[in-house]
C-alpha positions in Angstrom: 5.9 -21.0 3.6 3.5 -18.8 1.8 2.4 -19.8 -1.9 4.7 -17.1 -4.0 1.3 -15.0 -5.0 0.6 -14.6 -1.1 4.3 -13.2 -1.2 3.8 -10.7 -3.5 0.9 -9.4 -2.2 2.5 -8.9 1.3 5.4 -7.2 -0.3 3.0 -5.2 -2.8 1.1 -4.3 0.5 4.5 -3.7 2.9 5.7 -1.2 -0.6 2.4 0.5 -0.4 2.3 1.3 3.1 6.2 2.2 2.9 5.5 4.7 0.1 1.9 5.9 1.9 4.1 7.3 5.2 6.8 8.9 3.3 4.6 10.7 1.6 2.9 11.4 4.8 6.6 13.2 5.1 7.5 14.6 2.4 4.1 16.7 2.8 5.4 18.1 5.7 8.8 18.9 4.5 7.5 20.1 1.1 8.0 24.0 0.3 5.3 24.9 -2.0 1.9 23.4 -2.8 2.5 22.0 -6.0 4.9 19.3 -3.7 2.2 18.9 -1.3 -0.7 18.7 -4.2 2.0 15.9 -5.8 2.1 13.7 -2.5 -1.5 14.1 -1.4 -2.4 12.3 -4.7 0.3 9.9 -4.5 -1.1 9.0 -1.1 -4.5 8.7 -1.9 -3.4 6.1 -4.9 -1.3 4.5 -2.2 -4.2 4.1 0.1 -6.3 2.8 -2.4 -3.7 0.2 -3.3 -3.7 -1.1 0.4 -7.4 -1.2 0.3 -7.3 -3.7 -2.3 -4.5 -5.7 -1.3 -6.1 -6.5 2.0 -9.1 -6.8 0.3 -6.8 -9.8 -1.8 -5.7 -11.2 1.1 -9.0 -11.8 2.6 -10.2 -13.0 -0.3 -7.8 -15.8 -0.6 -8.4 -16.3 3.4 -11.6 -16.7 2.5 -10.8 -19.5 -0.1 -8.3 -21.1 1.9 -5.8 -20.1 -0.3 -3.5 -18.7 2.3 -0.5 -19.8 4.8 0.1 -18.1 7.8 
């Protein structure tokens, strides 16, 4: 069982991907650009976010501080 930090950053990464792709949606059923200008950003934080999770998770790879 993973140590309860190495849980949160799995379900911090799972929450960020989740949001990332409906906003991926939502883009494309948007009606104006003021929506779409709303999600774009929201994505880009998003994909930033995942960036540095798996960044985290290597990291503590790295230092043996995770459980698969």
């Amino acid at each position: 069982m993973p140590k309860k930090f190495n849980e949160n950053l799995i379900k911090a990464l799972k929450a960020s991907r989740e949001a990332s792709t409906l906003c991926r949606q939502a883009m494309i059923d948007a009606n104006d650009e003021s929506c779409r200008a709303l999600y774009s950003a929201i994505m880009k934080d998003c994909e930033k976010h995942i960036q540095m999770l798996e960044g985290e998770i290597e990291l503590h790879k790295d230092q043996h501080k995770w459980e698969s």
